[in-house]
C-alpha positions as CSV (number, residue, x, y, z in Angstrom):
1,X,-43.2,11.9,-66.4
2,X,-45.3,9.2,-67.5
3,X,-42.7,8.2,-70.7
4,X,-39.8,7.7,-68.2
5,X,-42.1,6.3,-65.3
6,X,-41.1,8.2,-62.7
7,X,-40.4,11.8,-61.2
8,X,-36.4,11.0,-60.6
9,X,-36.4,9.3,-64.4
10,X,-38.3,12.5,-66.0
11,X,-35.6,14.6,-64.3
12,X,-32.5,12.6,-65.8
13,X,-33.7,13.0,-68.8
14,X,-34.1,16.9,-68.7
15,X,-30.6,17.1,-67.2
16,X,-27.9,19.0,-68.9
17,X,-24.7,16.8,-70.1
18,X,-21.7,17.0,-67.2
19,X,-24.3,18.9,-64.7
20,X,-23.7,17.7,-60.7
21,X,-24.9,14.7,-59.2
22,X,-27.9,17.1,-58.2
23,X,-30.3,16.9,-60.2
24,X,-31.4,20.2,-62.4
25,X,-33.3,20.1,-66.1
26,X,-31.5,21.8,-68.4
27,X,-33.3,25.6,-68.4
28,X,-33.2,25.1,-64.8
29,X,-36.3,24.0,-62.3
30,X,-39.2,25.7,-64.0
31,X,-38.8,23.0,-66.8
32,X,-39.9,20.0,-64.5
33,X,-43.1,22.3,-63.3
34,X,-43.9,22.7,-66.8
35,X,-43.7,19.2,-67.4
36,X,-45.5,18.1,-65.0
37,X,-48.1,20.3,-65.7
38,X,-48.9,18.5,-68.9
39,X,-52.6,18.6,-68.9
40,X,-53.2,20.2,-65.6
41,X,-53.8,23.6,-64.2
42,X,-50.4,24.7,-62.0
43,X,-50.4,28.2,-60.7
44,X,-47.3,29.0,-59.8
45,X,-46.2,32.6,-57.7
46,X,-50.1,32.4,-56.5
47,X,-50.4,31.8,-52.5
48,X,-52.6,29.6,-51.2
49,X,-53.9,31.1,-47.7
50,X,-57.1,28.1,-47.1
51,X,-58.1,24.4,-48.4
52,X,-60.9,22.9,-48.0
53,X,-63.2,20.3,-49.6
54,X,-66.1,20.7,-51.1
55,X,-68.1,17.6,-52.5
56,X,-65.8,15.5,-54.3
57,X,-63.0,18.2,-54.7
58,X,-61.2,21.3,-53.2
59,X,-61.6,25.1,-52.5
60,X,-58.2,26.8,-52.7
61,X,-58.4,29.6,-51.3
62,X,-56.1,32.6,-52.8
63,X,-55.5,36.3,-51.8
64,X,-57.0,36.6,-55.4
65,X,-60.3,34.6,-55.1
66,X,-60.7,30.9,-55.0
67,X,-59.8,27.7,-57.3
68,X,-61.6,24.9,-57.4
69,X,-59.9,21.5,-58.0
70,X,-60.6,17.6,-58.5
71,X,-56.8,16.7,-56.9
72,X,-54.1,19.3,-55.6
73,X,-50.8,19.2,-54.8
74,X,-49.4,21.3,-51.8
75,X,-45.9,22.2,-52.3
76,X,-44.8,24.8,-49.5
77,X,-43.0,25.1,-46.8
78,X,-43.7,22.3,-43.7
79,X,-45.0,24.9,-41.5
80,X,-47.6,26.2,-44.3
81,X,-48.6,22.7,-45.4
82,X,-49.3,21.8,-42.2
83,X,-51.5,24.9,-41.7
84,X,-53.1,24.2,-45.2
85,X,-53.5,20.7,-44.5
86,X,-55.2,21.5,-40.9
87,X,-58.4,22.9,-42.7
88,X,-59.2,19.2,-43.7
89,X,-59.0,18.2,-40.9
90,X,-55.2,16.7,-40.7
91,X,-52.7,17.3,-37.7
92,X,-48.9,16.6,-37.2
93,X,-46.8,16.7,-34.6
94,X,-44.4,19.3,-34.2
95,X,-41.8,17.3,-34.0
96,X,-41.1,13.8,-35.2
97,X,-40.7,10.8,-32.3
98,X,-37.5,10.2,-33.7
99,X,-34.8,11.8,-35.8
100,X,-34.6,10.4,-39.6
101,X,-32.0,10.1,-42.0
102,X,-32.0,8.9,-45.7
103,X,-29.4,7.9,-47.4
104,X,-29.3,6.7,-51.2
């Protein structure tokens, strides 16, 4: 990601000729994981079930044990985030004040 300088730009690149305007790497989704993994620990198919800090990082918590982490990245589900994200201390509301649309 850091060659193209950013996420969208990384995923043009990885796109297969005459593909949709929707974006997909060619070798489908699991290619941008991988390369954004470049030099980080991803776990992918592992649920996390707890966060929490600890010092300067995190405690993942995992049906399998726990991770310990500098930085992570929650990518799930509203609902789940927001229930990870609850152990340190974060709340949302359940529904936003007003409705939002983007358009590009």
């Amino acid at each position: 990601m850091a060659e193209h300088g950013s996420l969208l730009a990384a995923v043009a690149a990885l796109r297969a000729p005459g593909s949709s305007a929707v974006e997909q790497p060619v070798g489908g989704m699991f290619r941008l994981v991988e390369a954004l993994s470049d030099g980080v620990q991803v776990r992918t198919a592992t649920p996390a079930v707890g966060l929490r800090r600890d010092g300067d990082g995190f405690v993942v918590e995992t049906p399998t044990g726990e991770v310990r982490a500098d930085r992570v990245a929650v990518c799930a589900p509203a609902a789940v985030a927001a229930r990870l994200l609850a152990g340190l201390g974060c709340s949302f509301p359940r529904r936003p004040a007003a409705p939002h649309m983007w358009r590009y």
